[in-house]
N, C-alpha and C positions, 0 to 999 in steps of 0.2 A: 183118543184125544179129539178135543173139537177143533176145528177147524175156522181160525178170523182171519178175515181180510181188510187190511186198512189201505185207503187211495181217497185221492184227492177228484173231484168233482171236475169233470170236462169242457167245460163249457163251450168248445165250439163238438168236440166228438161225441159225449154226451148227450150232446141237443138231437134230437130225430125230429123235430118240431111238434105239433099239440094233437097235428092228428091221429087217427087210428094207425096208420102204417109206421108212425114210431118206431110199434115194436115188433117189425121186418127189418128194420134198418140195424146193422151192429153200430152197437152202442157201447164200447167196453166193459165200465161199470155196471150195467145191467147183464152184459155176454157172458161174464165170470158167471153169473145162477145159473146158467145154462149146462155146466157139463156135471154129467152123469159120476165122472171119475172125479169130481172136485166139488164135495158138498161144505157148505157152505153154514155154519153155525151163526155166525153172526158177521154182518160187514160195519164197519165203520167209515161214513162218508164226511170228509173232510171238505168242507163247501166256503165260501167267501160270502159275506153279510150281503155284498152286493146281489149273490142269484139265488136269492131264497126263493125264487118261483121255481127254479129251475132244477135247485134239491125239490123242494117239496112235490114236482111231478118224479122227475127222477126217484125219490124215493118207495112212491105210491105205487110207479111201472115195478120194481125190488119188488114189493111186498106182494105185487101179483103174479109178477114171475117165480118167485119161492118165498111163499107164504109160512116158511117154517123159519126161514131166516132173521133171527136178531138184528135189528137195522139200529145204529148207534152215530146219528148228525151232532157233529163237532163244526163248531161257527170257527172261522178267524177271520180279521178285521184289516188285514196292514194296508196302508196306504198304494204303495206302489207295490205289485205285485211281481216288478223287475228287482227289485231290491235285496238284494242278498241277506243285506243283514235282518231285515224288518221280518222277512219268510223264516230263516231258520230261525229266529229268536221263538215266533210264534209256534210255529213246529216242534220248538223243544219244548213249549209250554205243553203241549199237546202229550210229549211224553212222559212229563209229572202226574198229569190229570188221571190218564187213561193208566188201572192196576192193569198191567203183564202179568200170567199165571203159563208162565212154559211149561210147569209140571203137565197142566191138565190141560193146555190151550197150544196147537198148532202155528204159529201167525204169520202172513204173507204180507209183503207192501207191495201194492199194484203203481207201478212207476211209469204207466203209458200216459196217460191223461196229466193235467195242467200244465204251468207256465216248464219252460228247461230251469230256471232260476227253482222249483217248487221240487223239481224230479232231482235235483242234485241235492237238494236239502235232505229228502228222505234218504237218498242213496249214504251219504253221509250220516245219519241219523243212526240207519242200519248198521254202516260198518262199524261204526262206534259203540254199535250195540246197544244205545239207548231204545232203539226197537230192536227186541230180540227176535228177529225176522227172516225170513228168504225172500229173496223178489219176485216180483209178478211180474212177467211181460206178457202183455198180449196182441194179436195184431186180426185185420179181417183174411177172412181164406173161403177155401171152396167149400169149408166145414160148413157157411150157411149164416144166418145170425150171430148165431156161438160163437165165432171165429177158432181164434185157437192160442194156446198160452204156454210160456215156457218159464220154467221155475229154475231161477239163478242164486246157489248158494254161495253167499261170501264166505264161507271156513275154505280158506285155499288148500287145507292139509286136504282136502278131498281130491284133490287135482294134482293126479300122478306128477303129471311135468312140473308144476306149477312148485308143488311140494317137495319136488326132489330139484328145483335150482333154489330154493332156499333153503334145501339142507346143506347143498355144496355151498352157497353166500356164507352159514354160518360156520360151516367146518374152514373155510378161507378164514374166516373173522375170527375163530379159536385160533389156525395156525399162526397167525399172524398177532395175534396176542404172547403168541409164546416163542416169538421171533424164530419159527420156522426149526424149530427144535421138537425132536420127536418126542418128548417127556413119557412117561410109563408111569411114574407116579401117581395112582388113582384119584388120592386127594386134590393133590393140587389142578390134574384136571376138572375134575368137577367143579374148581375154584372159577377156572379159567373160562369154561363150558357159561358159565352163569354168571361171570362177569362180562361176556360177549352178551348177553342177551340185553343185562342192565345197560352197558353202554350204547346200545343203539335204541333203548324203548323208555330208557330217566334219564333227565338231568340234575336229580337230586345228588346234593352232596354222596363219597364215597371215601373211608375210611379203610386204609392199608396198612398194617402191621405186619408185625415181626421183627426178625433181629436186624442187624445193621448189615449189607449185602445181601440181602436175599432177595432182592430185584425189584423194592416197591418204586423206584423213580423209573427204572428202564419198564417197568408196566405203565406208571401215569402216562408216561411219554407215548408207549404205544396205544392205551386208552385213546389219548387223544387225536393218534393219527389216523385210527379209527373212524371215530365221532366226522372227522375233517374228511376221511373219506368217501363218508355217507350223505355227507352236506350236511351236517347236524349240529355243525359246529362251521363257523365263519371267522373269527376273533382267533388269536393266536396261543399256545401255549406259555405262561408263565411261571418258573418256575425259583422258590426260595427256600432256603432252610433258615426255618427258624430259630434254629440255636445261632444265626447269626445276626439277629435280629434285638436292639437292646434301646431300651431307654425310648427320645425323643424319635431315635433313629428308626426303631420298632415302627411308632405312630405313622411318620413320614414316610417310612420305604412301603408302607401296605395301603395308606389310605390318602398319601400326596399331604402337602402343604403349601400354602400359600406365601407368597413374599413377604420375608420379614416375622415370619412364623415363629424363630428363633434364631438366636445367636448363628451367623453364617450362612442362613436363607435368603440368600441374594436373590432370587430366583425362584419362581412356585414349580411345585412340582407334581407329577402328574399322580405316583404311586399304583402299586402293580396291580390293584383292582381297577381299576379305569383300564389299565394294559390290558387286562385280562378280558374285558367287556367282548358279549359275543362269542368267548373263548372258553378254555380252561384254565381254572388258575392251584398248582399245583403247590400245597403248603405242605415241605416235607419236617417231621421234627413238630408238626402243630404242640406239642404237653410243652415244648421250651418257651411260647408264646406266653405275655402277660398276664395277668387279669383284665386291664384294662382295654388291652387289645381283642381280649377274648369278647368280651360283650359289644364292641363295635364293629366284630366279624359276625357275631351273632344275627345281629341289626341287618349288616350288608348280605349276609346270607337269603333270612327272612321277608327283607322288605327294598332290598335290591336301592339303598342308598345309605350313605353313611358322612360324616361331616370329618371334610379336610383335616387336619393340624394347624390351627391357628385362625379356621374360617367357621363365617357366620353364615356360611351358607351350605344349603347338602350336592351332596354328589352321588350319581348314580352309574352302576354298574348292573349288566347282564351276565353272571359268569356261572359255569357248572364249578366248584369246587372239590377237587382230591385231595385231601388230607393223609399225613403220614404219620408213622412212629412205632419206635422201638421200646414203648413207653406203656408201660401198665395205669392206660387214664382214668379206671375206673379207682384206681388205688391215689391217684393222684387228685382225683374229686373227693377222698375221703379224704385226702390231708388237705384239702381246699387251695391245691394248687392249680387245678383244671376247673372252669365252669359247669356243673352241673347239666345245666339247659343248653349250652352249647355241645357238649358229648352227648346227649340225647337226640340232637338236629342232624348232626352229622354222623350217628350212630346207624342209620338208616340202612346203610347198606356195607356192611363190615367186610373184611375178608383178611385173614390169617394167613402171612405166606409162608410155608413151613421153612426150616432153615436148609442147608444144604445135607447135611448127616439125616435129615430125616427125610430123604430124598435118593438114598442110593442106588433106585434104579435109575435115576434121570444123569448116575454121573457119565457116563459113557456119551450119553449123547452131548450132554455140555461140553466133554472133551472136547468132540467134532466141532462144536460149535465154535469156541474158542480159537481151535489151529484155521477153521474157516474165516474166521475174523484177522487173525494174527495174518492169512496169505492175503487179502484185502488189503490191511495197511501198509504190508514189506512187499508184493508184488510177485514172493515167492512161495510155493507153498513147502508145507512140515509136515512129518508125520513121525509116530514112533517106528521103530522097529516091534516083530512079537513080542520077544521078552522082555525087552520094556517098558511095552506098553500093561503087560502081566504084571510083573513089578510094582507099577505105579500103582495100577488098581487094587492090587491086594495090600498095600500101605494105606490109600486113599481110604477103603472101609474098616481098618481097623481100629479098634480104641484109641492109640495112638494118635490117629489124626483128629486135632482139634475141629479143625476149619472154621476158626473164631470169627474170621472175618465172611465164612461165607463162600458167594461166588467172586468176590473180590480177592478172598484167598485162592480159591479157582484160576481167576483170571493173570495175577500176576505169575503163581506157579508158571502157569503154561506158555506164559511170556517170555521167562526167564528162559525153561528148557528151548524152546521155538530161538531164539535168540543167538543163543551158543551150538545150537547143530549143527553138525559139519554134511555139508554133503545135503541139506536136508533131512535127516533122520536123528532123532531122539534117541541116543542110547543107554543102554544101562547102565552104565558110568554116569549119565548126567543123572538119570532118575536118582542112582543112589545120593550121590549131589545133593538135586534139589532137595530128597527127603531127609538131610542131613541139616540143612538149610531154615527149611521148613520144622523140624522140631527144637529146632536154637531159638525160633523167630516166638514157635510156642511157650515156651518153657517157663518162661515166666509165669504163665496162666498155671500150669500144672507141678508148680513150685510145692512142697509137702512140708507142713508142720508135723513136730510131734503127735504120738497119738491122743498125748494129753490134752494137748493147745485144740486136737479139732473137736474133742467132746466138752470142753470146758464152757460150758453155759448153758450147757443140753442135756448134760447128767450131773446130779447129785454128789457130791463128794462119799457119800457112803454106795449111791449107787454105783459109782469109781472102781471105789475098792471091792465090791463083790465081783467084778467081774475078772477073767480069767485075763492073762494075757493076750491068748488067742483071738478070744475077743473084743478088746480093747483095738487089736491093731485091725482087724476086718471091718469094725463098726466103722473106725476114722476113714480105710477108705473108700469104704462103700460113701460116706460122707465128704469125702473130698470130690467123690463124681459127682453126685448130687449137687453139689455148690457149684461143678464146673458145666453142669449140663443145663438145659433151658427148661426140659419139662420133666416130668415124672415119665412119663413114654421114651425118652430120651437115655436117661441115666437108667432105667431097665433094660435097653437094646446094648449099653454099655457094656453091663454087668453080668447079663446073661448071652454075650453073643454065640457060646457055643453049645448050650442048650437050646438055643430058643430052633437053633435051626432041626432041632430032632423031634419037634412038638408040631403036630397038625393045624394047632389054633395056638400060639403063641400068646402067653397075654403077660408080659412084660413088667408092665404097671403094678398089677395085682400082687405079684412075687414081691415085689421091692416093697411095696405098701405094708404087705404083711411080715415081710423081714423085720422092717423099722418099726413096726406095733410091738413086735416080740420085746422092744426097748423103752416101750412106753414114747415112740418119736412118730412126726407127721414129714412129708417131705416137704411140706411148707415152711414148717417149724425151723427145719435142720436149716433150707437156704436163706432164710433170713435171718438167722442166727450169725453174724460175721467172726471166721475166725481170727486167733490171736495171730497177728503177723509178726517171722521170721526177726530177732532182731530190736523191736519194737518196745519200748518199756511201758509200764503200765500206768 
């Protein structure tokens, strides 16, 4: 690879003055041709209009000290040379101009010579990697002329220490994302893993799904205490759901209104984007938002102001935006209930929070978590006994348990048993309890029509009739899981929970897929398909 060096022009260190002993004198920019171990393909001398005498000897001394070296004088003009903004404005012109070829090209910035204001611009320049560079320091020594030079690379992952207290910062930043719970779930780590990196390197809008409980507000919330942690956020969190959000009241509560705005607007008001400014501002429920609010969120997203309720004038806000929902928005953009362009803005950085069934090695630990929370609030703490706490766990994974609501259904369970323990300890009396409890609370969900009522729309009346009994009654309820489960990966871990575990690669999915083909059915097909309810006349 060849070997450039880009630096700025010295004007007092640079100078050896016009006579012959110049080139005795170290001179930086000229001392770099001098070593053996650092050849030198081409340099680029970055000089000020004002010492065009002073490149042009400078230069001339280059071309006679390494005559093989490519010499490449780049002018800039700025006024004050103290000026911060005037110097890197022009230095970043510098790095439009000048093509970078890392493949084939080496490149150093030599940062000893010019103003401090000129050396922090490059140093900056560097780290930003608009010069894709290592630095140059050079200084004089007993080496003679030449002095001597030391090469500083910013990739910090090269720096044992350096690299391993940012791997502990980021391993604190995961735990504390996942509120100090051990999770084992690979997915959702990786979730987790990669939304620790986005929250502390974008501000860009972030979109969190999934079902209802699966923990997308207690993450925005720790998102942001994050972001607040790092200083990256100053401005406070704001948080609303928008399926509480309607009408006039929609306009007012997110973008403020002015006095007299409408009926009862005694008073202007500020709305939770202005709150939000500097801050986060957390819309949980975003698909229940209007149309109309949809394209003024758009606006305040994009161009960081938006116009009151009732005012003729704009208003501005600084906010990072987390967006939530349990809400299929791209299905909602096709019935043109959601904004197109606005799911596209805030599409940006997505993340699927799996539900709690698809999650069963992280339940054990959320237990912990839970009875840790529960001794926090009550003062005292709880725990199971063994066989109850066995109990619980072999109920908690099987079919059986819904857990419709999630870690919300989590949370109250373990409220409930923590609550009524005598003595402190949970036992198997209560668990049987709770799980008695808990499948009453369900039951409704897992309520069963006939076999007829659940293929009725999905097969043919003569397809009906060809088929056996046997299968009639398998199909409906291989189809009643499917309606009751979220995904296709779901209602296979259902269905096949005691095969899958005798299989090396389990693929869950694929089984189910292919069962409901043998029917001529999709598992799309089936859950959108709504059965005949219990009762209900036609």
């Amino acid at each position: 690879m060849n070997t450039v060096i880009i630096g700025i022009l010295g004007a007092r260190l640079d100078h050896g003055g016009f006579g012959r002993k110049r080139l005795e004198r170290w001179r930086p920019s000229i001392s770099l041709l001098m070593h053996d171990d650092l050849p030198v393909d081409e340099f680029v001398l970055i000089y000020h209009a004002e010492e065009q005498q002073l490149a042009t000897l400078t230069l001339a001394d280059m071309a006679v000290i390494s005559p093989k070296t490519r010499l490449t004088p780049y002018q800039v003009d700025y006024d004050n040379a103290w000026d911060f903004e005037q110097v890197y404005s022009q230095l970043h012109d510098f790095t439009r101009w000048y093509h970078f070829d890392p493949e084939q090209n080496r490149y150093y910035v030599h940062i000893t010579t010019g103003t401090h204001v000129a050396q922090i611009c490059l140093y900056l320049l560097t780290e930003a990697n608009y010069l894709p560079a290592k630095l140059l320091q050079t200084s004089p020594g007993k080496e003679g002329v030449q002095g001597s030079y030391l090469v500083i690379d910013l990739d910090l992952s090269r720096y044992d220490q350096i690299a391993s207290r940012f791997a502990r910062e980021a391993q604190d930043g995961i735990a504390y994302l996942k509120g100090g719970i051990e999770t084992r779930n690979l997915a959702f780590n990786r979730i987790i893993s990669q939304i620790e990196q986005v929250s502390i390197k974008s501000s860009a809008p972030m979109l969190l799904t999934g079902p209802t409980g699966a923990g997308k507000s207690r993450l925005a919330q720790r998102i942001y205490e994050l972001k607040k942690q790092r200083s990256l956020v100053t401005g406070k969190l704001v948080e609303v759901n928008c399926a509480t959000l309607r009408g006039d009241n929609a306009m007012s509560a997110l973008f403020g209104h002015v006095k007299g705005a409408f009926t009862g607007a005694l008073s202007p008001r500020l709305g939770l984007l202005r709150e939000a400014n500097k801050g986060v501002l957390f819309l949980d429920e975003i698909g229940e938002l209007g149309l109309d609010e949809q394209a003024m969120l758009l606006r305040a997203i994009e161009d960081k102001v938006f116009m009151p309720f009732g005012s003729d004038q704009q208003a501005s806000s600084d906010f990072q935006l987390i967006a939530g929902t349990n809400r299929d928005l791209f299905e909602h953009v096709r019935q043109a209930q959601f904004r197109e362009d606005l799911l596209a803005r805030i599409n940006l950085w997505t993340y699927q929070l799996p539900s709690l069934t698809e999650r069963m090695e992280d339940f054990e630990p959320n237990i912990e978590h839970e009875l840790q929370q529960f001794t926090i609030k009550a003062g005292y703490k709880v725990s199971f006994n063994k066989a109850a706490r066995g109990k619980y766990l072999q109920f908690a994974r099987s079919p059986q348990a819904l857990w419709r609501a999630n870690f919300r259904d989590l949370n109250s369970s373990i409220t409930r048993m923590a609550t009524l323990a005598v003595g402190g300890r949970i036992t198997e009396e209560q668990v049987a309890e709770e799980i008695s409890r808990l499948q009453y609370a369900w039951c409704g969900f897992g309520q069963q029509a006939p076999a007829e009522d659940e293929l009725a729309g999905l097969l043919s009346a003569q397809a009906l009739a060809e088929l056996d009994l046997f299968d009639r009654l398998q199909l409906a309820q291989v189809i009643r899981i499917c309606r009751s489960s979220r995904s296709l990966a779901e209602a296979g871990r259902i269905l096949f929970d005691q095969s899958r575990t005798q299989k090396t690669s389990a693929n869950d999915s694929h089984r189910l897929k292919m069962y409901l083909q043998k029917f001529g059915l999709a598992f799309q097909t089936v859950t959108k398909t709504l059965p005949v309810q219990i009762g209900q006349s036609g």
